[in-house]
C-alpha positions as CSV (number, residue, x, y, z in Angstrom):
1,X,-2.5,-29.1,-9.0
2,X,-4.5,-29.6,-6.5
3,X,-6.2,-32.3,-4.8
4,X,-10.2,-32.1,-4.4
5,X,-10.7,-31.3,-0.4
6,X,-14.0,-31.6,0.6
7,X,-15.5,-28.6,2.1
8,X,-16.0,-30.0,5.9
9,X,-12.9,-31.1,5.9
10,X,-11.0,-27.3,4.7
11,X,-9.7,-25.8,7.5
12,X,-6.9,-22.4,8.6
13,X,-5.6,-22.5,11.3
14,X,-3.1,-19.4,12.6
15,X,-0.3,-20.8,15.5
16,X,1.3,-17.9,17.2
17,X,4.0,-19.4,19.7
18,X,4.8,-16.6,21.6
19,X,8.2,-18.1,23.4
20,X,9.6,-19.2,19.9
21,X,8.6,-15.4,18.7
22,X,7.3,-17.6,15.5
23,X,3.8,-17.6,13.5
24,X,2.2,-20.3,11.3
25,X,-0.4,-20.7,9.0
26,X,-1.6,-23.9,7.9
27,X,-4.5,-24.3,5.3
28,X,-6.6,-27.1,3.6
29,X,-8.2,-24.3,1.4
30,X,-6.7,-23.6,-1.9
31,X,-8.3,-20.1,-1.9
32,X,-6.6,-18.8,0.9
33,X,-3.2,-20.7,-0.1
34,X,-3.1,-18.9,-3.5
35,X,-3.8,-15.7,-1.3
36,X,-0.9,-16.4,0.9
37,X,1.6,-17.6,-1.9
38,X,0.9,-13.9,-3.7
39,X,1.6,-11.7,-0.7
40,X,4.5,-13.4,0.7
41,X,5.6,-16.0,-1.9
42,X,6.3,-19.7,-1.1
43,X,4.8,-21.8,1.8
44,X,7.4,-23.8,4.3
45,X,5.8,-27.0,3.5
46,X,3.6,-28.4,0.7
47,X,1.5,-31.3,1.6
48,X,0.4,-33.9,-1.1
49,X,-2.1,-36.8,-1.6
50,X,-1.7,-38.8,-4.6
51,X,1.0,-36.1,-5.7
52,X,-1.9,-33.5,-5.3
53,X,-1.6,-30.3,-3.0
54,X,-3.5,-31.1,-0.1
55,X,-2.8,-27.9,1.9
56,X,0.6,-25.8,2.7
57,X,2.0,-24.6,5.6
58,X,3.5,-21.5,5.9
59,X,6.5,-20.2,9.3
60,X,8.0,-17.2,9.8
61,X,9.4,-14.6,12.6
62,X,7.1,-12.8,14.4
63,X,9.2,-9.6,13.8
64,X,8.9,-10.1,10.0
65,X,7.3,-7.3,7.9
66,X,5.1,-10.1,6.3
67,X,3.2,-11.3,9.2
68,X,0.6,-8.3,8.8
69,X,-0.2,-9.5,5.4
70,X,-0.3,-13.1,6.9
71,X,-3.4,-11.5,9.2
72,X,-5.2,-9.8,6.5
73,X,-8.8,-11.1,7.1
74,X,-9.5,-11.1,3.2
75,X,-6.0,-12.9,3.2
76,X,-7.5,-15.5,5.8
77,X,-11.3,-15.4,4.6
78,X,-12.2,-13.9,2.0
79,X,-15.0,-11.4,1.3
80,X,-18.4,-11.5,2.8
81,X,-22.0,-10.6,1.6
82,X,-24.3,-8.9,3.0
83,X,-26.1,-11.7,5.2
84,X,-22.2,-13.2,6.7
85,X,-21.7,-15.8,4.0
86,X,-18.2,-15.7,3.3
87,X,-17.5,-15.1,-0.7
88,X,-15.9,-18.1,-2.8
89,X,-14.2,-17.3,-5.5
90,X,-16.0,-18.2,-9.3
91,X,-14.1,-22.0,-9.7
92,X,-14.9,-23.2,-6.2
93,X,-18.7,-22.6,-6.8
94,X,-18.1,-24.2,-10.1
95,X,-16.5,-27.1,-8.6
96,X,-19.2,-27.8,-6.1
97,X,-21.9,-27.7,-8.7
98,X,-20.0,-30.7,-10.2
99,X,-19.5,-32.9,-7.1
């Protein structure tokens, strides 16, 4: 399950380290966690707040196969519409109605 992020406070952020030929993803959104965990299964490190899932971290080799699918933009983002907002999906927008 996880924990209730607040939307200023949801962030990716993509690390490439060049020297250590090495890529990480880490995210505060669960969208784009439950993206990740589907294309290339199960994140490096799971981080929790009151035994919630706060955000994930995901590490890999540059040379791996996966790291295209790590760079997907509709991996990363999401959809957009037709004026730039980027598309949540149905239970976010649900959520938020709530709050």
């Amino acid at each position: 399950m996880w924990a209730m992020v607040p939307r200023d406070e949801q962030e990716t952020v993509i690390n490439i380290d060049y020297y250590n030929k090495t890529i990480t993803v880490y995210t505060s959104r669960k969208q784009v966690a439950e993206r990740l965990k589907r294309k290339v299964g199960e994140p490096t490190n799971i981080g929790k707040i009151d035994g919630k899932i706060s955000d994930v971290t995901y590490e890999m080799p540059l040379h791996d196969k996966r790291v295209k699918q790590f760079l997907s933009i509709g991996n990363i983002i999401g959809g957009f519409r037709n004026n730039g907002e980027i598309e949540e999906a149905e239970d976010e927008r649900k959520t938020e109605e709530i709050d």
